[in-house]
Z-matrix of the N, CA and C atoms (Angstrom, degrees):
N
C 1 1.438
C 2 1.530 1 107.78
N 3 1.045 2 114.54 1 141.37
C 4 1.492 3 127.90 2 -176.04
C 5 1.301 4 99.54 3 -105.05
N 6 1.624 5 110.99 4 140.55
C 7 1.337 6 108.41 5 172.02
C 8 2.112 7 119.51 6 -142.02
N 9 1.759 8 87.63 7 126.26
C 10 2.237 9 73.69 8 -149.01
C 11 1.753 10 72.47 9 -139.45
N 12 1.923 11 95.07 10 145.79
C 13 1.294 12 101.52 11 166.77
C 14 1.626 13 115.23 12 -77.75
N 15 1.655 14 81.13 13 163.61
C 16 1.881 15 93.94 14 174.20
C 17 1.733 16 95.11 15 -138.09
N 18 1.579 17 85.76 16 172.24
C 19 1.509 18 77.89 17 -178.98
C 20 1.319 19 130.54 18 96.71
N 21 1.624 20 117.70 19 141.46
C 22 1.408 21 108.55 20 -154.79
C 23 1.925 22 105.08 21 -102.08
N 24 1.732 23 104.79 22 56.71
C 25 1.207 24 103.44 23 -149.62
C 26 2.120 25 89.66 24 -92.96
N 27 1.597 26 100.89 25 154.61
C 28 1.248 27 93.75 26 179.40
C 29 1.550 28 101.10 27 -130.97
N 30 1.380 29 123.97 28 148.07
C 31 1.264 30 120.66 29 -168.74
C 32 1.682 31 124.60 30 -124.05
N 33 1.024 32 142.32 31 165.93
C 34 1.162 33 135.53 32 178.23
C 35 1.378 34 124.06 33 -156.26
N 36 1.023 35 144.49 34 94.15
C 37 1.872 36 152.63 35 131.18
C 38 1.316 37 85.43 36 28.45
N 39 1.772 38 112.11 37 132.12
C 40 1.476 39 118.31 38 160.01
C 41 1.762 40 95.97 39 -159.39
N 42 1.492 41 101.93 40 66.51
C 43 1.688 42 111.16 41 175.07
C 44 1.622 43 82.79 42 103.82
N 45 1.936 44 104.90 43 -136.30
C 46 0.948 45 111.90 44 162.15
C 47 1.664 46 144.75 45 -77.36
N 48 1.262 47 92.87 46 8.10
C 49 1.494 48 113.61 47 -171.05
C 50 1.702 49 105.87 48 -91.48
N 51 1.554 50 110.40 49 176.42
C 52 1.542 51 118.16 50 -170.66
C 53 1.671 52 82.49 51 -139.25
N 54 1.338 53 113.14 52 117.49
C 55 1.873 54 105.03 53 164.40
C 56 1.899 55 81.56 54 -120.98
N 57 1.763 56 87.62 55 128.66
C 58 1.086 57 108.99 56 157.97
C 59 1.779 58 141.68 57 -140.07
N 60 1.457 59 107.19 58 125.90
C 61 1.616 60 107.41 59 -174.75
C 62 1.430 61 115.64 60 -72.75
N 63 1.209 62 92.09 61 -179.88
C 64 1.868 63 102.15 62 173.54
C 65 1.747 64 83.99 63 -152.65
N 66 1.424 65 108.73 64 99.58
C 67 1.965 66 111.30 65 154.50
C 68 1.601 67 106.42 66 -41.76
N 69 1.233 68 116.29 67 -58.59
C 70 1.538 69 112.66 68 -156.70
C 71 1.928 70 110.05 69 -65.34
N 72 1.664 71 96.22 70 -28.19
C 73 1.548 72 95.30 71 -165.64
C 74 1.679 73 89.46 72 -95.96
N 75 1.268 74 133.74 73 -23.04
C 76 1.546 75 126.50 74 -171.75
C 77 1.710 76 101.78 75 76.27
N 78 1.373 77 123.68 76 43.14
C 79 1.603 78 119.69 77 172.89
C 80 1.342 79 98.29 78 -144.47
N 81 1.753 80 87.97 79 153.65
C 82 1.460 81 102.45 80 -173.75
C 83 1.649 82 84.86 81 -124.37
N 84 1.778 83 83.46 82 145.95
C 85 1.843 84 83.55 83 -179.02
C 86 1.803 85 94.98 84 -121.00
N 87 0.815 86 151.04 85 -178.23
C 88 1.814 87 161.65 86 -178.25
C 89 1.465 88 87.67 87 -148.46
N 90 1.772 89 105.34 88 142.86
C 91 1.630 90 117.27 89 -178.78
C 92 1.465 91 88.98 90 -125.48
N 93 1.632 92 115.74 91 141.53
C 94 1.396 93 94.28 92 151.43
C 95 1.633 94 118.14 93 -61.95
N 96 1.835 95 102.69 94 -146.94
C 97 1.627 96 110.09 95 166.83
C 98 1.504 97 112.56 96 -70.32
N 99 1.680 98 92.72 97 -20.07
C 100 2.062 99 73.53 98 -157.28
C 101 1.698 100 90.08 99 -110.72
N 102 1.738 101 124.03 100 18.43
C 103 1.107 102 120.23 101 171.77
C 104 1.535 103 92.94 102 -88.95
N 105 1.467 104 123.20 103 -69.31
C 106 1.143 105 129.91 104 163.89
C 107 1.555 106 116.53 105 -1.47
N 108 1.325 107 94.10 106 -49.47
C 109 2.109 108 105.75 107 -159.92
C 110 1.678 109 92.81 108 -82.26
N 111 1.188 110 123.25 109 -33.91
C 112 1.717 111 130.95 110 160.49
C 113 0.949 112 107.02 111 -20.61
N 114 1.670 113 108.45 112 -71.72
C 115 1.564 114 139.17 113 -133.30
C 116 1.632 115 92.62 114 -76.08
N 117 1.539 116 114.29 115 -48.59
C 118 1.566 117 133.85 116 172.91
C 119 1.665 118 109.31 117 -39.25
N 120 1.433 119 88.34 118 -66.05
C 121 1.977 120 95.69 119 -169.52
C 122 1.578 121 107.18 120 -56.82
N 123 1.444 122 120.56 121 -44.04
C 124 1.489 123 118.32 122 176.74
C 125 1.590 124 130.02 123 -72.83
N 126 1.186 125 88.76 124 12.48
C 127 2.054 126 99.08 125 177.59
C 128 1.287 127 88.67 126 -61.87
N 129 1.337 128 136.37 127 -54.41
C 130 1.356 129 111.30 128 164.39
C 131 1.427 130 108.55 129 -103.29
N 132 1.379 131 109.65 130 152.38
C 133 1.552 132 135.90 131 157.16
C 134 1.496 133 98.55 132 -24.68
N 135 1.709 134 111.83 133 119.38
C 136 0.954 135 114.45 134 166.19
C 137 1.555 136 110.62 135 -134.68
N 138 1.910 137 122.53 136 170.68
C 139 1.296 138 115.53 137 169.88
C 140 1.412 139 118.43 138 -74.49
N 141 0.818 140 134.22 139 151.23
C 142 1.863 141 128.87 140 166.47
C 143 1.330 142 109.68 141 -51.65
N 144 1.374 143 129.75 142 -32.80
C 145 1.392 144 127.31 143 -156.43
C 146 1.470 145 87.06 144 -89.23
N 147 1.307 146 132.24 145 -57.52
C 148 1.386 147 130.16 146 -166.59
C 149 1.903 148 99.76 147 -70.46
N 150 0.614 149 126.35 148 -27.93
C 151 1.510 150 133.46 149 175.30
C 152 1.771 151 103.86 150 -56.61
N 153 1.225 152 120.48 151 -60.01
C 154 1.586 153 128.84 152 -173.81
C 155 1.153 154 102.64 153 -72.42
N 156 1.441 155 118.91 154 -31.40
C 157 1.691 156 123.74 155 169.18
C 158 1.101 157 103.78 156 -39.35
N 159 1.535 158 119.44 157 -70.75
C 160 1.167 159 150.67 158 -151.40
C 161 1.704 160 109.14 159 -56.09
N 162 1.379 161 86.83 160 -45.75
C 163 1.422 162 91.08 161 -165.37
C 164 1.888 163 110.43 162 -92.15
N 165 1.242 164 114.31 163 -9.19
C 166 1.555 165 133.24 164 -170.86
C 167 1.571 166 93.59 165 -74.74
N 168 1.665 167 112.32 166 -31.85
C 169 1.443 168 127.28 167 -158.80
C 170 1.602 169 89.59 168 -84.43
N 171 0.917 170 114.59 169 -60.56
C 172 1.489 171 107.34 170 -174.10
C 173 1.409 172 136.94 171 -71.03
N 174 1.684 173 111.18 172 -17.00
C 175 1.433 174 120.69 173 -177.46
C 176 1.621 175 96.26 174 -109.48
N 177 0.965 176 121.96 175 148.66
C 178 1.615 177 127.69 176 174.60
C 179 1.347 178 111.62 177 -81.33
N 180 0.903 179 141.33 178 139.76
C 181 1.372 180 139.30 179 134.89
C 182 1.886 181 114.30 180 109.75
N 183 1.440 182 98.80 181 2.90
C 184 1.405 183 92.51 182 -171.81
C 185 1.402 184 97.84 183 -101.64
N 186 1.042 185 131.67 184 153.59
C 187 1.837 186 168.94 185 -158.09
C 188 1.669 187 93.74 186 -97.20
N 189 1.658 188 128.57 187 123.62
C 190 1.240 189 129.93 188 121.80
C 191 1.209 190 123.21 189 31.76
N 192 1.809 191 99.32 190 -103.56
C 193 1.066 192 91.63 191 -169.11
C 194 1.556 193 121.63 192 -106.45
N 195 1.708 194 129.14 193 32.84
C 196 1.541 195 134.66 194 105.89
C 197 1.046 196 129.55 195 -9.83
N 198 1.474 197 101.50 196 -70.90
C 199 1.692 198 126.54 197 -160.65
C 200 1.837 199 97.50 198 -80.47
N 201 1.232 200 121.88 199 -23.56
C 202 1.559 201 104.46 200 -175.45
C 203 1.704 202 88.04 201 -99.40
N 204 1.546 203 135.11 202 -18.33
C 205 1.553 204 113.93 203 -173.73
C 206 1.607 205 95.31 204 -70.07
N 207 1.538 206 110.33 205 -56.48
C 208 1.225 207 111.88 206 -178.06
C 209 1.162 208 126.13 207 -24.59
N 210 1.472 209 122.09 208 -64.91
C 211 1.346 210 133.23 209 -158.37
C 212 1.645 211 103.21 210 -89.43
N 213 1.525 212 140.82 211 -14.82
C 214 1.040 213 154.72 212 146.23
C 215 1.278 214 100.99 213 -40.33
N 216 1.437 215 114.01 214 -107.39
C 217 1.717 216 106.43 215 170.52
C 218 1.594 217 140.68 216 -31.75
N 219 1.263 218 92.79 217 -30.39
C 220 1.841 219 84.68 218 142.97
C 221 1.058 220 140.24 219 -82.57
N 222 1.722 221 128.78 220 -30.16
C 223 1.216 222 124.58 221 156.44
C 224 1.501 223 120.08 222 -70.53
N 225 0.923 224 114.68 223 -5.44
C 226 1.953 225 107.20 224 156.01
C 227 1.531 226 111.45 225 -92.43
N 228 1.335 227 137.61 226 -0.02
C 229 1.287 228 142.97 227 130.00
C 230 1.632 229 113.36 228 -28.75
N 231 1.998 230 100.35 229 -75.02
C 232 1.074 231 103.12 230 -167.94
C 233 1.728 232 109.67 231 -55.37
N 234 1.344 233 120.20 232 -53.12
C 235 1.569 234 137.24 233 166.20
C 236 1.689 235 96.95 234 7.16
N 237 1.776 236 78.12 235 -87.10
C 238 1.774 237 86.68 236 -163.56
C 239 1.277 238 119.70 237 -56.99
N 240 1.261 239 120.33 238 -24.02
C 241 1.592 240 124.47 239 166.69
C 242 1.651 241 114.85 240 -55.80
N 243 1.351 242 104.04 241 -40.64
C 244 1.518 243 107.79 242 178.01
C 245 1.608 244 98.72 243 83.28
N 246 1.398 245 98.98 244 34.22
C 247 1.600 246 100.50 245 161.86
C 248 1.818 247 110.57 246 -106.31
N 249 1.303 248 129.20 247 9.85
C 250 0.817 249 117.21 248 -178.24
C 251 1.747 250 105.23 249 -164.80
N 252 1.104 251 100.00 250 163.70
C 253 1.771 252 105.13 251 -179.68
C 254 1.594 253 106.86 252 -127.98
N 255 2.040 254 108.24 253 136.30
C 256 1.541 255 97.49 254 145.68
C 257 0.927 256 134.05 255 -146.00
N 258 1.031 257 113.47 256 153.57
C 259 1.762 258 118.36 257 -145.69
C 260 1.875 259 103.44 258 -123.51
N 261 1.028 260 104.87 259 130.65
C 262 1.512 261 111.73 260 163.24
C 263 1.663 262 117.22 261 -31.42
N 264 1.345 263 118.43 262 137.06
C 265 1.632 264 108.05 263 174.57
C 266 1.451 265 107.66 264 -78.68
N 267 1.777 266 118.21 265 151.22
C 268 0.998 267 118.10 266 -175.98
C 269 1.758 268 121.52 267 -54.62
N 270 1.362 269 100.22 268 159.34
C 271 1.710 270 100.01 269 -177.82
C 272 1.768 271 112.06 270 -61.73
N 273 0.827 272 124.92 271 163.87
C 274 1.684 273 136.72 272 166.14
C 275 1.263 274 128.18 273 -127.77
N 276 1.298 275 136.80 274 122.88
C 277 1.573 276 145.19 275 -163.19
C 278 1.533 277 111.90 276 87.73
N 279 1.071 278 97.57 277 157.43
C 280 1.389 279 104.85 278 -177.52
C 281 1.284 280 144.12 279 112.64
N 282 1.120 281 158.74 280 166.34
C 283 1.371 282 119.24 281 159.70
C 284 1.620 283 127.97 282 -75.15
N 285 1.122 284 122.18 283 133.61
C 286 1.166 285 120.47 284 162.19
C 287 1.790 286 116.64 285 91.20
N 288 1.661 287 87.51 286 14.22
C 289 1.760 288 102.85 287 -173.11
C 290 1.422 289 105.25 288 102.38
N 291 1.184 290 125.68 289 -19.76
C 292 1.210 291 129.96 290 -158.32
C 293 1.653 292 118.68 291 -112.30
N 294 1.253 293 110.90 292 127.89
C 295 1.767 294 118.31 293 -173.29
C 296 1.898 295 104.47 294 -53.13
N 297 1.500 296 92.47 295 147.27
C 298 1.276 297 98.18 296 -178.15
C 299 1.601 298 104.44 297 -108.98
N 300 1.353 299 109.80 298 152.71
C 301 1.477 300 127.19 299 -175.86
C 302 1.456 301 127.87 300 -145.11
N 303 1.050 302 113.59 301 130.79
C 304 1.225 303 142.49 302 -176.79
C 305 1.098 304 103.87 303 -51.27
N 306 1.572 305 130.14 304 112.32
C 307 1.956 306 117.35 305 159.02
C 308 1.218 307 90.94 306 -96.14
C-alpha cells in the first residue's frame, strides 16, 4: 500500500505537536510527535511496510505488528479527513508493469 498526501492541507510545529488545517475542507487536525513524524516520512509517497520500518527504527521498543496496527489506524484517521490517500502498490511482471495472461 502506498501512502501520499492530497489536499490543500497546511501544517505547523506547535512544541512537539503538528496542528494542521485544510481551507478547502474547514478542519483542523492536531498530530501528536509521532503523528507529526508520519506526516514528515510521507512528504514523499511512501510504502506502509517501509514506513513501520522506518518508524520501528526510530522508536525503541515497539513490536511489528503494534507499530503497523498503530500506524494503520491512524492513517485511516488521516483517510477520512482527506488528508491523505492509499493506493495499492504498483503491479510487477509483465509487460509494461502489467501481469500477463493467458487467453
Amino acid at each position: 500500500m502506498i501512502v501520499h498526501k492530497q489536499g490543500d492541507w497546511l501544517a505547523a510545529k506547535v512544541g512537539d505537536e503538528l496542528v494542521m488545517m485544510s481551507a478547502e475542507k474547514g478542519n483542523y487536525i492536531g498530530l501528536s510527535e509521532v503523528g507529526a513524524r508520519i506526516w514528515e516520512l510521507i512528504e514523499t509517497p511512501q510504502e506502509l511496510d517501509a514506513l513501520c520500518t522506518r518508524l520501528q527504527d526510530e522508536y525503541d521498543g515497539v513490536t511489528p505488528e503494534v507499530c503497523r496496527a498503530e500506524v494503520e489506524s491512524f492513517l485511516n484517521e488521516l483517510v477520512k479527513h482527506g488528508a491523505i490517500a492509499l493506493d495499492p502498490p504498483p503491479l510487477t511482471g509483465g509487460l509494461h508493469g502489467r501481469d500477463s495472461y493467458d487467453a
